[in-house]
Structure formats: structure tokens, C-alpha cells
C-alpha positions as CSV (number, residue, x, y, z in Angstrom):
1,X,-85.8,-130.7,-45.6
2,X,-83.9,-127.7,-46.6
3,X,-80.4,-129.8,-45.5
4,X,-81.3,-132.6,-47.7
5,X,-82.4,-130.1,-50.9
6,X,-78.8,-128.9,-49.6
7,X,-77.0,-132.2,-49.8
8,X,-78.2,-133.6,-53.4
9,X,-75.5,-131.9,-55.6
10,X,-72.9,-133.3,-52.7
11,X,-74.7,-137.0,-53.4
12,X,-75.0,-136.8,-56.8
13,X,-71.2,-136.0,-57.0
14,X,-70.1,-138.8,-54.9
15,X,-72.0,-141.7,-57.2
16,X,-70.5,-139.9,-60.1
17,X,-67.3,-140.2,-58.6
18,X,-67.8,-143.3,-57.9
19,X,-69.2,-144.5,-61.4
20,X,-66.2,-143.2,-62.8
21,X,-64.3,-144.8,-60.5
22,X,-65.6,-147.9,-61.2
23,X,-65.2,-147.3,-65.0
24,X,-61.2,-146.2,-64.8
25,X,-60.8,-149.4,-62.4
26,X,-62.8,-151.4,-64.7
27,X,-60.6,-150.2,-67.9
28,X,-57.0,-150.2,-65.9
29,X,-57.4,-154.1,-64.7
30,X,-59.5,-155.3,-68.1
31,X,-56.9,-157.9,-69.7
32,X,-55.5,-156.7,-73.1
33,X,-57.7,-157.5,-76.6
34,X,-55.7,-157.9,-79.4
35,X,-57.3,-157.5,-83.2
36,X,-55.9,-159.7,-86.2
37,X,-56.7,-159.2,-89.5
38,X,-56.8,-161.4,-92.2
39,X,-57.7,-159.8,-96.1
40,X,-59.5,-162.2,-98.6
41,X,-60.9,-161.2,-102.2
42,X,-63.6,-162.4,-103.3
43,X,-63.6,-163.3,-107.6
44,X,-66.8,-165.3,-108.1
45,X,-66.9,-167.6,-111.6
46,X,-68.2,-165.9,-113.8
47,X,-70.6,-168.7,-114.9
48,X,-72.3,-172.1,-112.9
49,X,-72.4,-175.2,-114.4
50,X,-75.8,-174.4,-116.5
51,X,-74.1,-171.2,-118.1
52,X,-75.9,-168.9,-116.2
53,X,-74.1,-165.6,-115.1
54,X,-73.2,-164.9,-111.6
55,X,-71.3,-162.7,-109.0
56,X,-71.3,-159.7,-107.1
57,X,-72.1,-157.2,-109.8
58,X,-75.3,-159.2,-110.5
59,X,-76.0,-159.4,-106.6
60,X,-76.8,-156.3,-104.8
61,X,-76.6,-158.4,-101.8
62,X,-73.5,-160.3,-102.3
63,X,-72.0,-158.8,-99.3
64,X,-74.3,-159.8,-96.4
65,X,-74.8,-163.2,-98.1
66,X,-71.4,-163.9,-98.0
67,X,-71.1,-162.4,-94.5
68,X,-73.5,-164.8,-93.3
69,X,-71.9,-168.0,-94.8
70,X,-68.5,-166.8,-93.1
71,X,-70.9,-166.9,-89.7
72,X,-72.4,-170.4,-90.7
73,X,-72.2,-173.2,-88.5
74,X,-71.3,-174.7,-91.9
75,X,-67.9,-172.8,-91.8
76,X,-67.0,-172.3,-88.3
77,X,-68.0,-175.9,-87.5
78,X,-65.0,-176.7,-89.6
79,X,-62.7,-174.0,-87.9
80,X,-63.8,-176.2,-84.9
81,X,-62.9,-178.9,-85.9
82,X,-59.4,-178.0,-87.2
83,X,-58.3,-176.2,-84.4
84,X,-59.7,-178.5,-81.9
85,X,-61.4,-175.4,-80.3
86,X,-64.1,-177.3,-78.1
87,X,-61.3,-179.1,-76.2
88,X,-58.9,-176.2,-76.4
89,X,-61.2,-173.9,-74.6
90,X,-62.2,-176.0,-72.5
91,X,-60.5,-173.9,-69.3
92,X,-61.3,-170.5,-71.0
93,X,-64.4,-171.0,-71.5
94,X,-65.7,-174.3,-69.8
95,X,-64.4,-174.3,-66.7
96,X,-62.8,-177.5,-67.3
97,X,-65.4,-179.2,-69.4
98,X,-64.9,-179.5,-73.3
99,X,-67.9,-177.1,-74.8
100,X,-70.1,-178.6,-77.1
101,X,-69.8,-176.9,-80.9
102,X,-73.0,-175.0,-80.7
103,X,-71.2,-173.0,-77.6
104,X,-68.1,-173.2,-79.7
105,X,-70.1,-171.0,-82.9
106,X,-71.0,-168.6,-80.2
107,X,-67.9,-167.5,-78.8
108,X,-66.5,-167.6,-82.2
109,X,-69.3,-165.1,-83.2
110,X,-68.9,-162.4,-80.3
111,X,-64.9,-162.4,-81.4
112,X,-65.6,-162.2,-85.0
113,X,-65.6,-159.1,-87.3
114,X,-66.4,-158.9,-90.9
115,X,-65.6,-155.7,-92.8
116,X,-66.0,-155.0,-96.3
117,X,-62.9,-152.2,-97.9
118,X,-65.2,-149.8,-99.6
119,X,-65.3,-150.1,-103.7
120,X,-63.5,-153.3,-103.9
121,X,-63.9,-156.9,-103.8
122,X,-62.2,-156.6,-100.5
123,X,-63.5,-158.5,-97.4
124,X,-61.5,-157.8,-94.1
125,X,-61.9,-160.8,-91.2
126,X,-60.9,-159.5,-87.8
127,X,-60.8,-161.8,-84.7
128,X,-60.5,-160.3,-81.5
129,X,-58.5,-161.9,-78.6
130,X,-56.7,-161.8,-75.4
131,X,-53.6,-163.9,-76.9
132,X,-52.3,-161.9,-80.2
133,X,-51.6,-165.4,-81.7
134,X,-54.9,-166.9,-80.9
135,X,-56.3,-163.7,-82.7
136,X,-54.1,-164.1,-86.2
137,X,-54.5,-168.1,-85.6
138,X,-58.6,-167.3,-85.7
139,X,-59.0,-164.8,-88.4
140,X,-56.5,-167.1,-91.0
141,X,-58.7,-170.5,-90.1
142,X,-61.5,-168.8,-90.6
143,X,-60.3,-167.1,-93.7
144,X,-59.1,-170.6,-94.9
145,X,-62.7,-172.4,-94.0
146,X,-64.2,-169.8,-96.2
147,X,-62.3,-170.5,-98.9
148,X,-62.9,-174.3,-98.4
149,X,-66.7,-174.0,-97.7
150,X,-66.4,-172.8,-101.8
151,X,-64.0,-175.2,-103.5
152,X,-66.2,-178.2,-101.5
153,X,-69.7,-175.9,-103.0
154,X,-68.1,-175.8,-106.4
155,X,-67.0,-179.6,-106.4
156,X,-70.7,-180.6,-105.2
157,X,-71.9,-177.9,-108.1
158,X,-69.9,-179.9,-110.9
159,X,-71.2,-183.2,-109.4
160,X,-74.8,-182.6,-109.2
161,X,-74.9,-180.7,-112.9
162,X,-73.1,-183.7,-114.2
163,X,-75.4,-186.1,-112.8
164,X,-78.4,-184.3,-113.9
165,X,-77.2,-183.6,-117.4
166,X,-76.1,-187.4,-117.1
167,X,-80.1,-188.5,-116.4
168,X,-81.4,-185.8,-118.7
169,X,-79.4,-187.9,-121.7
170,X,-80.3,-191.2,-120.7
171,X,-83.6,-190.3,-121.2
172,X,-83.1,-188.5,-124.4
173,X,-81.8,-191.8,-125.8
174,X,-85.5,-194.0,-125.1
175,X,-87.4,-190.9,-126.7
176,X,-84.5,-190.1,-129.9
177,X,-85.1,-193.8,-130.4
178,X,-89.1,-193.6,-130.2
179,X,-88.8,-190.7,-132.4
180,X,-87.0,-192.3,-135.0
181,X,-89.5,-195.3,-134.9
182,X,-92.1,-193.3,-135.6
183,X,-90.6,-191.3,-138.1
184,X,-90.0,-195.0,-139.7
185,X,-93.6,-196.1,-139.7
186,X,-94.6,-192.8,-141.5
187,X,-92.2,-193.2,-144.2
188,X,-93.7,-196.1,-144.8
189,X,-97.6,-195.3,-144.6
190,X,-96.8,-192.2,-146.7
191,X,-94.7,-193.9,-149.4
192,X,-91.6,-191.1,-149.4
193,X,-89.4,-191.9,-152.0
194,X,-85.6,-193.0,-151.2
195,X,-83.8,-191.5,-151.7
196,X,-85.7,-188.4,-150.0
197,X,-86.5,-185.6,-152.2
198,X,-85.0,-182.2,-151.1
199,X,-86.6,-180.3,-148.1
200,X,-88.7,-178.0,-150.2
201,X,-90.9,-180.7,-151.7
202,X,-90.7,-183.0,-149.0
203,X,-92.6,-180.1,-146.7
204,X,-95.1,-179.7,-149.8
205,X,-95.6,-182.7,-150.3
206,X,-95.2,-184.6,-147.0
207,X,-95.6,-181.9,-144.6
208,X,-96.1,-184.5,-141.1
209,X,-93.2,-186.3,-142.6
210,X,-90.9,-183.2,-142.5
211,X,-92.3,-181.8,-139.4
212,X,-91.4,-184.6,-137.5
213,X,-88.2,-184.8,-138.8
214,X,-87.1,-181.4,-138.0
215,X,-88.4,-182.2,-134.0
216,X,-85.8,-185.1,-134.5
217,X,-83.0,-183.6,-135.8
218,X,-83.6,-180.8,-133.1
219,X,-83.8,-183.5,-130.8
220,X,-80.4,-185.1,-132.0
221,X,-78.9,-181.7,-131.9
222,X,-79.7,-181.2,-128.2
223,X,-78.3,-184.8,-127.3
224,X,-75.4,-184.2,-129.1
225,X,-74.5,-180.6,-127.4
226,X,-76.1,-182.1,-124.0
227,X,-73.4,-185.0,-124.0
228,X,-70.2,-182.5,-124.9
229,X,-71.3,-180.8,-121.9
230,X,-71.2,-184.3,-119.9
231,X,-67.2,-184.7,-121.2
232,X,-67.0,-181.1,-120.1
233,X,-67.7,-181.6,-116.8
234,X,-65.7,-185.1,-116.5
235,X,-62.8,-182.7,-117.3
236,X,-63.7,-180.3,-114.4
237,X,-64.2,-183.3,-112.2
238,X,-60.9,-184.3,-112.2
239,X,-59.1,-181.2,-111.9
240,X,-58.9,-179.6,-108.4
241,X,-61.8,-177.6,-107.4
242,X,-61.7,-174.0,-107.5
243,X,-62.5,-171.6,-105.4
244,X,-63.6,-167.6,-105.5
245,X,-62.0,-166.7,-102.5
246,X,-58.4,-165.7,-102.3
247,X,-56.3,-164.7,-99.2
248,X,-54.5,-161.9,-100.3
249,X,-52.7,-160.6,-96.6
250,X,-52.9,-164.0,-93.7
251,X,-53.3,-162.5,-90.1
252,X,-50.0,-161.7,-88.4
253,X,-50.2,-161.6,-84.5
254,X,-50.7,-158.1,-83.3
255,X,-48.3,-156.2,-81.0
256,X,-50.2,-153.7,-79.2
257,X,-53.6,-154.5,-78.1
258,X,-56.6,-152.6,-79.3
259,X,-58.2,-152.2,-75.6
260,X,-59.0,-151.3,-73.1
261,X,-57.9,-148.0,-73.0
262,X,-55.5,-147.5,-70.3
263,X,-55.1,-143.9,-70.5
264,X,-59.0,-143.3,-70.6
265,X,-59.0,-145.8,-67.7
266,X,-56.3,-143.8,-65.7
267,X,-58.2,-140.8,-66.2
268,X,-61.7,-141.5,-64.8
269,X,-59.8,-143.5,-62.3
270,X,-58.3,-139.9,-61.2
271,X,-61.6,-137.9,-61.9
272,X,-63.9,-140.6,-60.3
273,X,-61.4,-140.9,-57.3
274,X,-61.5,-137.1,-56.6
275,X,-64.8,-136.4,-57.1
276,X,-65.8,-139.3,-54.7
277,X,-63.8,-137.8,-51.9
278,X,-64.9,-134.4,-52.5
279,X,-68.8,-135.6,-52.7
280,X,-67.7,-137.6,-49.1
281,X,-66.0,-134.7,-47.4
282,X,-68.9,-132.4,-48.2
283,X,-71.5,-134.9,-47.0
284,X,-70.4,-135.4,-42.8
285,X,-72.1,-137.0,-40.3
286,X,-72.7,-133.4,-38.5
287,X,-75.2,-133.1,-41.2
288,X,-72.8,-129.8,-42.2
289,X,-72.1,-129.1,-45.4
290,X,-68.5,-128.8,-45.6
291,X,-66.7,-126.9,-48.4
292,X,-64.4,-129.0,-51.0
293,X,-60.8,-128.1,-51.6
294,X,-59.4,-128.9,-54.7
């Protein structure tokens, strides 16, 4: 009992050892990851298609939201698609059988790293890799499918205003022309002089009359601005789409690889070597105890 109480410091060094060991050996035969960066800024429009304000200094949240479109099957599908990823990883990653795209977004994910530079409009998109040019070929297609995931939005934004503002004045004309029937028939029942008197006495004096003839004219008004804003967006149709995103600095392939740490690795390889032999010496079959040299 005594000898085992004896031997636990001896034990418990030689699994330390051979942790680190393990670790250093783990970290000196790792293959190299390389880190590319691409930078983008981010300008959103400073008003949608209904003249409402927008951005990131009305969004407190602009950040993660546009962190999580980035991550989007939405984009990556598309960096998929471009790069022919589920067929070019087929050996890395398949073992010889083209991966399907859900598996594709996945691997893409674990690689991917999203970093916004403090107090600026800044976003940095990092893909590590064990081939530097796979890593600055990832982060600039994904960059790039960002940036296309917008000018497609914003396209789709000017179509779907212009076809509601489209409907919205269609309909306008069926009740402008109802409006202006009725505003007939009570000229008539009412007797109002032609040419009409000015608006003062015709509000005295035919106060319906007037009323409805302001809703009318406010009607008119609203069709008239409604449809300058249809030509407005026939204009934007055909010009190209634009986008918030800008690529300021593409990716360049890396030259030194970010990890493993060889020197760390070399290290515990040394430490965890030692120790291990020390831990074994003192622990001998004799049951002895035996005193470690260093």
C-alpha cells in the first residue's frame, strides 16, 4: 500500500509525459493551415424603394445580420456552385464521392471567419486552408457572392416596388373615375353654377360639393406622384443593379501558414518525451522506486 501511495507522483508523471507527447507529435506532423483575407465595406442605400431610411446606423444589429447572410445557404450555395466545390472536394472530403451541397455549406462554415474592424464599416472574411490558394480563392468567392446576394436583393427590391406601385395605380384609375362620376351626379342634383364660383362660397354654399372635390383632387394628386414614381423605377430597372458591398483588398494567397505551431509542438514533444522516460525509469518492475537523472 505504502509502494503504490509511493509510485503515484512517478504515474502521474509518465501520462503527463505522455499527453504532452502526444500533443508535440500531434502539432509537429498536423499539415500546415493557411488564413486568407479578403476586406469588404459595407455602404447600404440610404433609402428602399418606398423612401424609407435604412443602414447600419439605424440597425444596432446590422453586424450579425449581415454575418448570417454571408453564412446562408443562400450565398454559399452560389460559392458552390461557381467553384464547383461538391465535385472538387470530392477526394478531400468524400472519399471519392461528389458531396451533396448541404455537406458542401458545412465544411465551408468550419473554414470560414467573419470579423468586423472596430469603428468602421469594415467587414474582414477569412478562410482557412491547407492550400494558401484554396484559402484566398474561398475568402474572394465568398466576398464576391456577398456582393451578388445584394445587387440580385436590390434588383428583386426595384421589381416587386414597381409592380406594387404598378397595381396600386391601376386601381386608383377605376375609383378617380368613380369619384369623378359621382362628383358629376352632385353637380347636377345640387344645381352649381358653371362656371364654379370660387372655393370660399362653393364650401358655404355647397359644402358636400366641395368636400368631395378636395377627396378628388387629393386623389389625383396621389396618382399623379404614384405614377412619377412608376417611371422612376423603369429608370432603375434598366440600369445595372447596385450593390452595398464593396471589396476593397481581394485575398492574396498566404506564405506562411498560421498553424500548427511547430515550435510549441517541438517543445512538448521534448518535455512530454522526457518526462515519460523519467516517469518509466522511476516506475521498475522490482517495484523499486528508482531516482530520475536529469
Amino acid at each position: 500500500m505504502n509502494f503504490r501511495l509511493k509510485s503515484f507522483p512517478a504515474l502521474a508523471l509518465l501520462l503527463a509525459g505522455v499527453a504532452l507527447f502526444g500533443a508535440g507529435l500531434w502539432l509537429l506532423l498536423s499539415p500546415a493551415q493557411y488564413l486568407a483575407t479578403a476586406r469588404i465595406k459595407i455602404q447600404p442605400d440610404s433609402e428602399d424603394v418606398n423612401g424609407n431610411e435604412q443602414g447600419m446606423a439605424y440597425d444596432p444589429y446590422f453586424l450579425q445580420t449581415y454575418f448570417e447572410i454571408i453564412q446562408s445557404q443562400l450565398v454559399l450555395s452560389n460559392v458552390i456552385a461557381t467553384l464547383n466545390l461538391n465535385t472538387q472536394w470530392a477526394d478531400k472530403f468524400g472519399g471519392g464521392t461528389p458531396l451533396k451541397t448541404l455537406e458542401s455549406v458545412r465544411i465551408i462554415k468550419n473554414h470560414l471567419r467573419l470579423a468586423p474592424v472596430r469603428n468602421t464599416k469594415f467587414i474582414l472574411i477569412s478562410y482557412q486552408s491547407d492550400d494558401p490558394n484554396e484559402a484566398a480563392t474561398m475568402a474572394n468567392a465568398i466576398g464576391k457572392a456577398f456582393k451578388d446576394f445584394w445587387i440580385a436583393a436590390r434588383r428583386q427590391t426595384i421589381t416587386n416596388g414597381r409592380q406594387i406601385f404598378t397595381e396600386q395605380f391601376q386601381k386608383e384609375v377605376t375609383v378617380i373615375k368613380t369619384m369623378q362620376e359621382q362628383l358629376e351626379q352632385m353637380r347636377t342634383q345640387l344645381n352649381v353654377p358653371a362656371p364654379e364660383p370660387p372655393d370660399e362660397l362653393l364650401k358655404s354654399n355647397f359644402p358636400a360639393f366641395f368636400q368631395t372635390k378636395q377627396e378628388l383632387q387629393a386623389r389625383l394628386d396621389l396618382h399623379q406622384l404614384r405614377g412619377a414614381k412608376i417611371e422612376a423605377l423603369k429608370i432603375d430597372s434598366s440600369r445595372p443593379a447596385s450593390s452595398p458591398v464593396q471589396i476593397i483588398d481581394p485575398a492574396e494567397p498566404p506564405k506562411s501558414p498560421v498553424s500548427p505551431n511547430r515550435l510549441l509542438g517541438a517543445a512538448l514533444f521534448a518535455i512530454g518525451l522526457a518526462s515519460s522516460i523519467c516517469g518509466a525509469v522511476r516506475l521498475k518492475p522490482s517495484g523499486r522506486l528508482a531516482p530520475c537523472r536529469e
